[in-house]
C-alpha positions in Angstrom: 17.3 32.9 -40.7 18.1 35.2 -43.2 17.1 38.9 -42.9 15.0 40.3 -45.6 14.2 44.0 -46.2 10.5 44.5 -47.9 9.1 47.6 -49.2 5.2 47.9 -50.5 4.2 50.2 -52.7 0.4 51.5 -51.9 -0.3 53.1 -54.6 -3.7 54.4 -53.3 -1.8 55.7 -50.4 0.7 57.4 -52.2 3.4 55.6 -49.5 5.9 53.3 -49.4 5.9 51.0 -46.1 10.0 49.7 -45.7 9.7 46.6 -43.6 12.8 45.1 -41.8 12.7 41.7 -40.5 13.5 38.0 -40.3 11.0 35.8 -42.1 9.2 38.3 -43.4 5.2 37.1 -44.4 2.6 39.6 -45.7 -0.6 39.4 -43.2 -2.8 38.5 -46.3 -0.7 35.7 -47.6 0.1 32.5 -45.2 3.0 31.3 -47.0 4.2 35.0 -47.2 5.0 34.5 -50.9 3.4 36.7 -53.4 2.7 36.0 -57.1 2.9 39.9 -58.3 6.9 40.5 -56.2 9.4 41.5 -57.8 13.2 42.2 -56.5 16.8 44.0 -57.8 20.0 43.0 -57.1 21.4 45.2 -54.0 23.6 47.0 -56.8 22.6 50.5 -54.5 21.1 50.8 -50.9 17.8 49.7 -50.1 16.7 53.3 -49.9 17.9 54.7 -52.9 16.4 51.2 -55.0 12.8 52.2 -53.4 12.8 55.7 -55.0 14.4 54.1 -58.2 12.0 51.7 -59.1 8.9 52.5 -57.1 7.8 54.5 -60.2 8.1 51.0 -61.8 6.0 49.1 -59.2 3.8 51.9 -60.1 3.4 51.7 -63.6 3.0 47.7 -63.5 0.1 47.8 -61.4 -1.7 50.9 -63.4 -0.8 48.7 -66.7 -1.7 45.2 -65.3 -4.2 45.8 -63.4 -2.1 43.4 -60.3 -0.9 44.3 -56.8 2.9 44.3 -57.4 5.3 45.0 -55.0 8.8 45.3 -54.5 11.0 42.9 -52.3 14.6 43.5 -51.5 17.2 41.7 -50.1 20.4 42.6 -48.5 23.3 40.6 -50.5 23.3 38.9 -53.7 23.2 35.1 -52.6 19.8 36.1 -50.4 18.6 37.6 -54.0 19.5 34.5 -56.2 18.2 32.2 -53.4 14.8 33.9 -53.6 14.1 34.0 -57.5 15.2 30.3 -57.2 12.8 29.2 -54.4 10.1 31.3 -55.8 10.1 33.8 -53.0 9.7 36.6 -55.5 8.6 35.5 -59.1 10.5 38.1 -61.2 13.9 39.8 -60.4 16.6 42.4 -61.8 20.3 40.7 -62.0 23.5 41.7 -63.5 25.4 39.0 -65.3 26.8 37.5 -62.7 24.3 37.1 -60.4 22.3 35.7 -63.7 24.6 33.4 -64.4 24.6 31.9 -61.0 20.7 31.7 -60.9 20.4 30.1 -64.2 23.0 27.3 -63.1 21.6 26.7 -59.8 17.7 26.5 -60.7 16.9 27.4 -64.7 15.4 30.7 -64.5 14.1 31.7 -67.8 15.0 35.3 -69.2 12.0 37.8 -69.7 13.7 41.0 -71.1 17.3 42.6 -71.3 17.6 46.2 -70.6 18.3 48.7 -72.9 21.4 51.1 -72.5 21.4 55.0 -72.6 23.3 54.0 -75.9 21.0 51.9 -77.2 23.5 49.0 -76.7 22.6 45.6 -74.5 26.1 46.1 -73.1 28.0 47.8 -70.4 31.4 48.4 -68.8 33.1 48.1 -65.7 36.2 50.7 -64.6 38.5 51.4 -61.6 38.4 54.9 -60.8 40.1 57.2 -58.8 40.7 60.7 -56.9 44.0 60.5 -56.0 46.0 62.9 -58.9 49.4 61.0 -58.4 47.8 57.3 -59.7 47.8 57.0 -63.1 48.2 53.4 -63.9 46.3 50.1 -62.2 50.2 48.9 -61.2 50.4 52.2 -58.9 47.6 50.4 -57.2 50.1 48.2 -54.9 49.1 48.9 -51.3 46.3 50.9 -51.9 42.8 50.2 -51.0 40.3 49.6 -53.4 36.5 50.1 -52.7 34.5 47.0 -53.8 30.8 45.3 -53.6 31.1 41.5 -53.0 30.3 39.6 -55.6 29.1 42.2 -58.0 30.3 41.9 -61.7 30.3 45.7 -62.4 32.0 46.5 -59.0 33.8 43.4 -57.7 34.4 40.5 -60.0 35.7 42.1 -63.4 37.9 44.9 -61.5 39.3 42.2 -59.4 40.0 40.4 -62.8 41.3 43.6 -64.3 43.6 43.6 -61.2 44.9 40.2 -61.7 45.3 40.8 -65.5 48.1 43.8 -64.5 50.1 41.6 -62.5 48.5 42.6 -58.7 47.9 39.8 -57.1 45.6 39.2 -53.9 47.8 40.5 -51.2 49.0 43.6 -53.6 45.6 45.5 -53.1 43.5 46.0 -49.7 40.0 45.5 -50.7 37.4 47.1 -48.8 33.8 46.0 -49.2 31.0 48.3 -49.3 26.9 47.5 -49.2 26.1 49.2 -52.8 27.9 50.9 -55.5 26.6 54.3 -54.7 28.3 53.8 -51.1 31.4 52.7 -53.1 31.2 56.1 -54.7 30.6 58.0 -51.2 33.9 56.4 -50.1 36.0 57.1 -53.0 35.1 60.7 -53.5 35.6 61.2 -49.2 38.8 59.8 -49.8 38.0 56.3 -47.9 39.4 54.7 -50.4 42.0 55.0 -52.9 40.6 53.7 -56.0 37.3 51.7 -56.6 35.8 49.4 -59.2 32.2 50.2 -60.1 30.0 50.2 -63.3 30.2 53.0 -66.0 27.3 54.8 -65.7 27.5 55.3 -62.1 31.1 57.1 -63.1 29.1 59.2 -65.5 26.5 60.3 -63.3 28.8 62.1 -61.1 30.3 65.2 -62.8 33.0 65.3 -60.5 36.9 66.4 -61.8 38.4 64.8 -59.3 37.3 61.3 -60.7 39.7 59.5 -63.3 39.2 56.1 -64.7 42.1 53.9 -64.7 40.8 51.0 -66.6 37.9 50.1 -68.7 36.5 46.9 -69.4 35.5 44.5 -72.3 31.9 44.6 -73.1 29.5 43.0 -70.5 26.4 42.1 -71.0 23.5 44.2 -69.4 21.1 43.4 -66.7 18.0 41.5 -67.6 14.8 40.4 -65.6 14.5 37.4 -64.8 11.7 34.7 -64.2 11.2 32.2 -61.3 11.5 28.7 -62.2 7.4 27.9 -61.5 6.1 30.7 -62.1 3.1 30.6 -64.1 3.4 31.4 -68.2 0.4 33.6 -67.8 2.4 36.3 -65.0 5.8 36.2 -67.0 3.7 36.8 -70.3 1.9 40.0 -68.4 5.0 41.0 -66.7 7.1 40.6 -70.0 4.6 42.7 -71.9 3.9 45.4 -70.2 8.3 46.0 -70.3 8.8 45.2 -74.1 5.4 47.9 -75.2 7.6 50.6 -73.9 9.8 52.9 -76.4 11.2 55.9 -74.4 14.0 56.1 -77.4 11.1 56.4 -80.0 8.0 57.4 -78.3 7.7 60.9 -76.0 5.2 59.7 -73.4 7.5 56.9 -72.6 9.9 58.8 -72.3 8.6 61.0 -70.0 6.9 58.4 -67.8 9.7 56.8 -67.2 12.7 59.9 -67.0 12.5 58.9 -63.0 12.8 55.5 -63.5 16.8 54.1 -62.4 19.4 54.7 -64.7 19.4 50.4 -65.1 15.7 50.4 -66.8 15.2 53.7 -68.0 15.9 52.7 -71.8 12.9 50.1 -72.3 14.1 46.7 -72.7 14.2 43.8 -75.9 13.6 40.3 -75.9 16.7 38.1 -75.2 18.9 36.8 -78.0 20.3 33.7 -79.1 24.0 35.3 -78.3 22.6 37.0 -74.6 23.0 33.6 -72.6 25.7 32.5 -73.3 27.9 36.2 -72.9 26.2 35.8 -69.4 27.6 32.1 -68.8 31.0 32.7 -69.7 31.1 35.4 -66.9 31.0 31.9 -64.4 34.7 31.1 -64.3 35.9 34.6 -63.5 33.6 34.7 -60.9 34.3 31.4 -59.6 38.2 32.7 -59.5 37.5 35.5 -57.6 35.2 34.4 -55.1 37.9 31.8 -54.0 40.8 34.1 -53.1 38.3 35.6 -50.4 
């Protein structure tokens, strides 16, 4: 049985409970399912994504008047399998992730995220401490600090890899539970290099850190609906995302200046052109996955 880590947010309490356990159900709820749930992709440890977007659990219930609560899993086929069965009714994906849960059960896209530069776009990079690698081909033999199945931080660094002529047996990839560990091992010197998305690179004003390689364009993360979930909970959900304006509007702004890095921006409707950026991620992910 899979393992799932759950964290309420009592509000009136003013304290988050982290539950660990194996079949997790709520004591007020039988089928241990709630309508109001939301989850993120494991793109960071479970602690860290509690402080990150407990301020949004927050805000959701003050603005909906619902008991939300956050749910989080501990890899990213646990998360897609729980959007898709309904387990939680909204959840946080990068592309990849997306892409997998719109193939495997039709979730419906609620809102993209907004970046710090106002783009729906981000970019992947290898980095590194080491001063004598200056090129991805001076990678041969070293090992490179990865999160399984993450676009950002595995699939499109593995790609970008490939692309300068290392192969699978050229690098030693060693997989870590969350890019912020990723960064722990690279700047400890665990690792030699390590693939990871850009604005986790920016956030650490460090000079030992030098990217390598950037990435194409990727489209950023969006939140996602379950496939039943009712129109009248997207609709409230969606809402109460797409009425804030941080970039234009001061109180946002400052409601939300603790809110993660991801979803601090405010968020747009999807476009005609999101989807199908996000499906053309399948076959590089698809190529990866099989080497391992």
């Amino acid at each position: 049985m899979k393992r799932v880590v759950t964290c309420y947010v009592l509000v009136l309490l003013s304290a988050v409970t982290c539950v660990a356990g194996a079949g997790q159900k709520k004591a007020d709820s039988p089928e241990g399912k709630s309508e109001y749930t939301i989850t993120v992709i494991p793109y960071y440890s479970p602690e860290k994504l509690y402080v990150k977007f407990t301020p949004l659990v927050e805000y959701l219930r003050k603005s909906t008047g619902k008991p939300w609560e956050l749910k989080l899993y501990p890899n990213h086929d646990s998360t897609v399998e729980a959007i898709c069965s309904g387990e939680v009714s909204l959840a946080l994906l990068g592309p990849v992730p997306l892409a997998r849960s719109i193939e495997k059960c039709g979730v419906e896209t609620s809102a993209i995220a907004i970046g710090s530069d106002g783009t729906l776009f981000y970019h992947s990079v290898i980095v590194s401490t080491d001063p004598s690698i200056a090129s991805l081909t001076q990678l041969k033999g070293k090992q490179i600090g990865l999160f399984k199945g993450s676009t950002g931080a595995h699939i499109v660094p593995v790609k970008m890899l490939r692309t300068a002529g290392l192969g699978k047996g050229d690098i030693q990839p060693v997989f870590f539970e969350g890019q912020d560990r990723i960064m722990n091992a690279l700047l400890s010197g665990e690792v030699n290099a390590a693939g990871m998305k850009d604005v986790l690179y920016k956030r650490f004003n460090d000079s030992r850190l030098r990217v390598l390689k950037t990435s194409e364009p990727l489209p950023n993360f969006a939140f996602v609906a379950a496939p039943k979930l009712n129109r009248r909970t997207k609709d409230l959900f969606t809402k109460a995302l797409l009425r804030l304006k941080p970039q234009k509007n001061a109180a946002d702004k400052k409601l939300m200046q603790d809110w993660d890095d991801e979803i601090r921006n405010g968020f747009v409707p999807p476009s005609p052109s999101y989807l199908p950026s996000v499906m053309n991620l399948l076959s590089a992910y698809r190529e990866v996955m099989s080497e391992n």
